[in-house]
C-alpha positions in Angstrom: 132.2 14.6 235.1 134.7 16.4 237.2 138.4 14.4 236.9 139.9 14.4 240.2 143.1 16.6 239.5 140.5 19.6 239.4 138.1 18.7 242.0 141.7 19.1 244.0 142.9 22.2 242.4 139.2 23.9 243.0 140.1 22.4 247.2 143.6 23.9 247.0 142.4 27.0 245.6 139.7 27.3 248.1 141.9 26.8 251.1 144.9 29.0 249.7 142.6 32.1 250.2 141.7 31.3 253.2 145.2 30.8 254.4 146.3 33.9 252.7 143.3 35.5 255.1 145.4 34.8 258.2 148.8 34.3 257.3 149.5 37.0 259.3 147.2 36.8 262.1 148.5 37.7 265.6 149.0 34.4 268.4 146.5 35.8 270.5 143.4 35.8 267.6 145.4 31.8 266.6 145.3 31.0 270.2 141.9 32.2 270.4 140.5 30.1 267.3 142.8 26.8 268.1 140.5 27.2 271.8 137.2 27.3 270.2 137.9 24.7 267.8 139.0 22.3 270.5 135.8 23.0 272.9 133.7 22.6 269.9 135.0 18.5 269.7 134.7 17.9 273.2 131.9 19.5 274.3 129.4 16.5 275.5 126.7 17.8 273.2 128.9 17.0 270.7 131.2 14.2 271.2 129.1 11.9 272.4 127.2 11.5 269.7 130.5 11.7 267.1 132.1 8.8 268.7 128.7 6.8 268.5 129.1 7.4 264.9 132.4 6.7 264.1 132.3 3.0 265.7 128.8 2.5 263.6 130.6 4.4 260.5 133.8 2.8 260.6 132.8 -0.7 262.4 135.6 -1.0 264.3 136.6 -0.4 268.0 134.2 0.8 271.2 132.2 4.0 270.8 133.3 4.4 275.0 136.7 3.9 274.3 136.5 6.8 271.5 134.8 9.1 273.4 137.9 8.9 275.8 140.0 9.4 273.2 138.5 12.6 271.7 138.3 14.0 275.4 141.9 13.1 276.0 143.9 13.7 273.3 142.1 16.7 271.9 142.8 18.3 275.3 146.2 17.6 275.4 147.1 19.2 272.2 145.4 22.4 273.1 147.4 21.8 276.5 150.9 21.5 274.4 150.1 24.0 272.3 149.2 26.5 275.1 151.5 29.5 275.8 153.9 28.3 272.8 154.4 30.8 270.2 154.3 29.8 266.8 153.8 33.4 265.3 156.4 36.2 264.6 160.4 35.7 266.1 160.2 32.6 267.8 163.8 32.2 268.8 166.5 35.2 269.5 170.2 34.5 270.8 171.9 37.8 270.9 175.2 36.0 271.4 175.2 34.6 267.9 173.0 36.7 266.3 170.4 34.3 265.8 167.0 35.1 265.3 163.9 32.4 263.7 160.8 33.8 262.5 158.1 30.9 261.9 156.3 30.7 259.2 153.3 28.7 257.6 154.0 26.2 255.1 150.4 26.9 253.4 148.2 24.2 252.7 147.9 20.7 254.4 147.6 17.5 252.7 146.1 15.6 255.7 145.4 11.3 255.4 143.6 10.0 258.1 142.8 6.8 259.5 139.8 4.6 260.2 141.2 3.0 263.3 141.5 6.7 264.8 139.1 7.9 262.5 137.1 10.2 265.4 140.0 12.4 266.7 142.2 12.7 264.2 140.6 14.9 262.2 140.3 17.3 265.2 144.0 16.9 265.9 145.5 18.0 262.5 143.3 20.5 262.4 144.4 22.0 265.6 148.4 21.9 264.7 147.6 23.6 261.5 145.5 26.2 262.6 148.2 26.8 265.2 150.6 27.5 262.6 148.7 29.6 260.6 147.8 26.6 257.7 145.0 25.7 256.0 144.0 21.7 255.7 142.6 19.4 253.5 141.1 16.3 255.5 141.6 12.8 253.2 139.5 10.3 255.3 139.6 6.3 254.6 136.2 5.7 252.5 134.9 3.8 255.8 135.2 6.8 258.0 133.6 9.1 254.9 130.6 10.2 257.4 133.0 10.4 260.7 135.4 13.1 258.5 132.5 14.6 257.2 131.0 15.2 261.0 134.2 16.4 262.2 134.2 18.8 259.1 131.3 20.9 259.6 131.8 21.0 263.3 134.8 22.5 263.0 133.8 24.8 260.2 131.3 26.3 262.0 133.8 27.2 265.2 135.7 28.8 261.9 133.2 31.0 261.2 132.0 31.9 264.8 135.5 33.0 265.2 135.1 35.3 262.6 138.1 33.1 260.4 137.3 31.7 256.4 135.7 28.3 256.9 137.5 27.5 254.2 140.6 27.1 256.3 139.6 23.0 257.0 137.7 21.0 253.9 136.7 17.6 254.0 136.9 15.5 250.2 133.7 14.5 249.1 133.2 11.0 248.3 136.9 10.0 248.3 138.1 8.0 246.3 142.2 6.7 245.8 142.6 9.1 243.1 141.4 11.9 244.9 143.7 11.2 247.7 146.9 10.5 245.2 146.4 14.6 243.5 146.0 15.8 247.0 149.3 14.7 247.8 150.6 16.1 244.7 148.8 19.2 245.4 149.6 20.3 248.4 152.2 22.2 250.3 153.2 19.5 252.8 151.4 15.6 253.4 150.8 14.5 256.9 149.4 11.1 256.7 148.8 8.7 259.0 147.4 5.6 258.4 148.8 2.1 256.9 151.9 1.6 255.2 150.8 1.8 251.9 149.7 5.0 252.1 152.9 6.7 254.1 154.8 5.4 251.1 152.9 7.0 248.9 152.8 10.4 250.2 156.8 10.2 250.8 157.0 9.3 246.8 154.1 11.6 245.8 157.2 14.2 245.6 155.6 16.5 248.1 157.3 17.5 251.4 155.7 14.5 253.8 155.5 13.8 257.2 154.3 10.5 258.1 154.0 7.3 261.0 155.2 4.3 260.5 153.8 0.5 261.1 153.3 -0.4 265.1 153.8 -3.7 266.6 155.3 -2.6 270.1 156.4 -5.4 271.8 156.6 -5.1 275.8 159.1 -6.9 278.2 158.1 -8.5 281.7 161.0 -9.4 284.2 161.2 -11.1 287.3 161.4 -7.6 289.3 158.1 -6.1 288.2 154.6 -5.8 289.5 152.8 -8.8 287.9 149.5 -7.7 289.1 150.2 -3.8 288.0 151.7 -4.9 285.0 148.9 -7.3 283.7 146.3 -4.5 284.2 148.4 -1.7 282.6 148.5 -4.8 279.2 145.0 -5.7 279.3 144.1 -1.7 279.4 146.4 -0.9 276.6 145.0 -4.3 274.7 141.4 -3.4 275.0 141.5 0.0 274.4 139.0 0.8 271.6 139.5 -3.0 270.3 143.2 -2.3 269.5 142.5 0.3 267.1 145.9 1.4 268.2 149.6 1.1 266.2 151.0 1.6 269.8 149.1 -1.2 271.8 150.9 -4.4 273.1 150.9 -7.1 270.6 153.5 -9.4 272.0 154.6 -10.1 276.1 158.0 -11.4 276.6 158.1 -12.7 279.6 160.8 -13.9 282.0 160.8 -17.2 282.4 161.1 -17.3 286.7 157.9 -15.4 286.6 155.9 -16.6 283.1 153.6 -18.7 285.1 152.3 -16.4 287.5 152.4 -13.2 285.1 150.1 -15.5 282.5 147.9 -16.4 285.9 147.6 -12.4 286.0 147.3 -11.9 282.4 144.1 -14.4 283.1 142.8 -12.4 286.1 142.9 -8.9 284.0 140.6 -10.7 281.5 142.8 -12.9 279.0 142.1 -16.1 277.3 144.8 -18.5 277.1 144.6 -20.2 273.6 145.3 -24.5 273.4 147.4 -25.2 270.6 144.2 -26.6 268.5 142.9 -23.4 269.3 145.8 -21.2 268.2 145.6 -23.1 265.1 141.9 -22.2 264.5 142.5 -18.7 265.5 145.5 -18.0 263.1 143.6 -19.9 260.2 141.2 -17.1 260.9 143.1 -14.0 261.3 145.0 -14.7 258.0 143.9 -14.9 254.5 146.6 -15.7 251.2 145.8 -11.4 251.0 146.8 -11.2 254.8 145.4 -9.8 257.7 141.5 -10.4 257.7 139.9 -7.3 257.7 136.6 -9.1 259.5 138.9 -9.2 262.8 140.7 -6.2 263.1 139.4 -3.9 265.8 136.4 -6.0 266.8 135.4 -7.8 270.1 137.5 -10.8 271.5 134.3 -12.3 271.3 133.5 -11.8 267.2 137.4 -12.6 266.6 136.8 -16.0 268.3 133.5 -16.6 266.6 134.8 -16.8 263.0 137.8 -18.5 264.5 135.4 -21.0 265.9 136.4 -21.3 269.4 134.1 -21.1 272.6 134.9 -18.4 274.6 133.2 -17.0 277.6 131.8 -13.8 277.2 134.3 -12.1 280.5 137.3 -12.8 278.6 138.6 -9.4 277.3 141.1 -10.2 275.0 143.1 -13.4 273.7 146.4 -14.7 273.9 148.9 -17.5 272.2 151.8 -18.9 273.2 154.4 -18.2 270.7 158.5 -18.8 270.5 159.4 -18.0 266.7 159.4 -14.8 264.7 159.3 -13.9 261.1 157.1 -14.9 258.3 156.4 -18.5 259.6 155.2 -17.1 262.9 152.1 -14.6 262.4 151.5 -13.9 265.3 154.6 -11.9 265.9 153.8 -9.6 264.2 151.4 -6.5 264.1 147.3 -7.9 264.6 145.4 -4.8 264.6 143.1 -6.5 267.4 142.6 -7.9 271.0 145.0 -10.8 270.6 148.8 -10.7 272.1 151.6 -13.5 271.5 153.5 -13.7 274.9 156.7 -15.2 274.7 159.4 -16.7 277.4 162.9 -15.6 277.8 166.1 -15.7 280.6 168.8 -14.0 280.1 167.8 -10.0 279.8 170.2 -9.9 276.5 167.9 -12.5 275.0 164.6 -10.4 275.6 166.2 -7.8 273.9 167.2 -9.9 271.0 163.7 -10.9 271.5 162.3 -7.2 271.0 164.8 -6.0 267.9 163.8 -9.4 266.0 160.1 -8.8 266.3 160.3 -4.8 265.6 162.6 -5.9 262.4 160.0 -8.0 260.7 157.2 -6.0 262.0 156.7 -2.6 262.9 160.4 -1.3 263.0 160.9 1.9 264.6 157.6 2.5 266.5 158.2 1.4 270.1 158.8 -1.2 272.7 158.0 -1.2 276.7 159.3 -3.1 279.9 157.9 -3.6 283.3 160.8 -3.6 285.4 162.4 -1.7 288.5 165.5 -2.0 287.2 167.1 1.3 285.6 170.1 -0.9 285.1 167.5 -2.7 282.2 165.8 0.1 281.4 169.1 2.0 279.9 170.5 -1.3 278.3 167.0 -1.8 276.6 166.8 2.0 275.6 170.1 2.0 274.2 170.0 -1.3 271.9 166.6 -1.1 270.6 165.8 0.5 267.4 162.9 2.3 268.2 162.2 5.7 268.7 159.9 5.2 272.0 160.5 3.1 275.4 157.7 3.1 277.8 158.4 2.8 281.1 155.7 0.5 283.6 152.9 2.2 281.2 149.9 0.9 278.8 151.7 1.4 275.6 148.3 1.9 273.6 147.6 5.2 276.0 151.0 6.4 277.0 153.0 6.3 273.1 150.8 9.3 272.4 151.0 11.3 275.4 149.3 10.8 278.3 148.4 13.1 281.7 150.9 10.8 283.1 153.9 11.2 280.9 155.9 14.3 279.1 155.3 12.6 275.4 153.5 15.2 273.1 150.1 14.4 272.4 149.9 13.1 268.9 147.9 10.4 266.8 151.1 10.5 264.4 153.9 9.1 265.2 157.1 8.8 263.3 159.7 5.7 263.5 162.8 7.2 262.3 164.7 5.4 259.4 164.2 2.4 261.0 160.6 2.4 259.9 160.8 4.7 256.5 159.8 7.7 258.3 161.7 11.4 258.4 160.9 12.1 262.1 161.8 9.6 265.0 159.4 11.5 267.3 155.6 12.0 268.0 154.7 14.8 265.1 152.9 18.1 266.5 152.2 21.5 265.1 155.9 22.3 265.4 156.3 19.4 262.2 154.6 22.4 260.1 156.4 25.3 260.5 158.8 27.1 258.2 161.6 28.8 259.7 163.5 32.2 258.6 166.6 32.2 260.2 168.1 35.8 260.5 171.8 36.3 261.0 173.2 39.8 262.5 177.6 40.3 262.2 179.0 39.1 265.8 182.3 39.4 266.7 184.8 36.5 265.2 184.8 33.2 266.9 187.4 31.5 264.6 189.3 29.6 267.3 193.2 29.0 266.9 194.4 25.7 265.5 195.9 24.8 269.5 192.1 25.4 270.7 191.0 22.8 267.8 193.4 20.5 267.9 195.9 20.5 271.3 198.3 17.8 271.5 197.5 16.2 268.4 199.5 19.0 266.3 202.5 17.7 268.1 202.3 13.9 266.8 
């Protein structure tokens, strides 16, 4: 039987010719391909059908929801990506004498999801066909038939476009070993997925891009849209049964406005545990192991269910009262499902305490939001938080990704900076996977005299 070192080394080898093939392609011919690989995961034909089959694949989240995804965020990356060159001299500054040539890095480790286990796939593919690479897709064991969809739908756009299908492979069966000797493998990792598995490919000693832990906390005050802001949380919330790192899993709420915002919260859908039944419900969501896997990314409905408590079937997603956070408090942290904490504060420099204690013990890095008209708030909040992403009077969930309605790059990776173990603090796109030569031409001197450097200080 085949070890799994050389059913990797047979992949790598397999997708180094290809990439050798069109290493030196021209952008119109990678512009061309990135095009028809797009079309061929949204065309209705197509899509409809794949998202059906991740929910049933994967069990989790709402075959609608993913169909929205793969429509939105698959066009979005072809929309970044269009008219951007990522072939030949990329940058030239005669001034300095600066000139970039991009590069490809060669072959892509890529680990994927099974929250976002329908248009990820299609994403990675597209930033490193863009840049001239060749991937390797690593799907979670739950989303085996979902990757392995994805995989010959996308190989067969290869080879209508005259390129080696051999540019994308799916793993077979995989397995944790099989995963482990891709990341040695490869040229460069780009996972996404749970924390376990970003540390892993950032000490599998390959090059490694990866996102970090969500658990975006949002902020409410006394100047916002109550009714604007519920439906934007309860959007966000639901989305796909908060498949999403990026979705809203605590309110903080200030404390003039808490009733009426939780009367709105109510009105967009939300269930207001009792304290018997927050009780029930946390009994449910955690195990001595942690997180139950039976809840995440399933209907409010199913989560209360095993939890025990009677909810009507309208209510679209849950919510618990909570005022601590850290270990003794669960539900401030990340829940992987349709149930938010909402907390009360006064004094705006205690809801950003509020927001840097919860991102600390859970999900530092990722992002926060605030419903406010206030820029006065939204500058203080931007400037104290450690996170590398403040949304603005937006659904979290569908706006930390990119959105029609924003300028963040489209991108099912994110990165949290050093605050959340990560080497980029920004949403990762094809441009993560470039290599750069950077070509120098003789200019005329610019050493500037110590007066220019240092002015009255030389006098002191």
């Amino acid at each position: 039987m085949q070890n799994a070192a050389e059913y990797i080394s047979e992949l790598i080898n397999r997708a180094r010719n290809a990439q050798a093939q069109i290493e030196f392609e021209s952008q119109g011919k990678v512009d061309e391909v990135v095009k028809r690989v797009a079309w061929s995961g949204v065309r209705p034909d197509f899509s409809e059908n794949y998202a059906k089959l991740c929910a049933e694949d994967t069990a989790m989240g709402y075959a609608p929801h993913k169909l929205a995804k793969i429509q939105v965020k698959i066009k979005g990356v072809l929309r970044d990506m269009i008219g951007k060159r990522s072939v030949g001299v990329v940058y030239e500054n005669k001034e300095t004498g600066i000139m970039k040539i991009a590069k490809p890095m060669g072959v892509v480790g890529a680990l994927l999801p099974v929250t976002n286990g329908e248009a990820t796939p299609f994403i990675k593919v597209l930033h490193a066909l863009k840049t001239r690479n060749a991937i390797i897709l690593a799907p979670h064991p739950r989303a085996q038939k979902t990757n392995d969809t994805a995989t010959a739908q996308i190989r067969a756009a290869l080879k209508a476009s005259g390129w080696p299908e051999d540019l994308v492979i799916g793993i077979d069966e995989v397995t944790l070993d099989k995963s482990k000797e891709l990341m040695k493998q490869c040229d460069i990792v780009l996972a996404t997925g749970g924390a376990g598995m970003v540390r892993a490919a950032y000490s599998s000693g390959t090059p490694s891009e990866g996102v970090g832990a969500g658990n975006s906390v949002c902020i409410v005050d006394e100047t916002a849209d109550l009714a604007d802001a519920a439906d934007k949380i309860m959007r966000s919330k639901t989305f796909d049964y908060a498949t999403s790192c990026s979705t809203e899993n605590s309110v903080c709420i200030e404390e003039s406005v808490y009733d009426d915002m939780i009367a709105e919260l109510k009105k967009a859908g939300g269930y207001l545990c009792s304290n018997g039944e927050k009780e029930q419900l946390q009994a449910a969501m955690w195990t001595e192991k942690g997180l139950n896997r039976d809840i995440v990314a399933q209907s409010p409905q199913t989560i209360a269910r095993i939890a025990g408590i009677d909810l009507p079937e309208e209510r679209r997603f849950i919510m618990v009262e909570e005022t601590g956070v850290g270990k003794g408090y669960p539900f401030s942290g990340e829940k992987l499902s349709v149930v938010c904490a909402v907390y009360k504060w006064k004094g705006f420099e205690n809801a950003v305490d509020l927001v840097n204690r919860i991102t600390t013990f859970s999900g530092p890095g990722h992002s926060c939001g605030i419903h406010t008209t206030r820029d006065d708030r939204i500058l203080e909040l931007s400037t104290a938080v450690r996170v590398s992403r403040v949304m603005i009077r937006q659904p979290q969930c569908l706006a930390n990704s990119g959105a029609w309605t924003n300028g963040m790059p489209m991108s099912l990776t994110l990165g949290c900076g050093s605050w959340g173990g990560t080497s980029t603090a920004g949403n990762i796109t094809w441009e993560h996977l470039l290599n750069y030569t950077w070509v120098s031409k003789p200019i005329p001197s610019t050493e500037p005299t110590d007066e220019e450097l240092f002015g009255d200080i030389m006098s002191e």
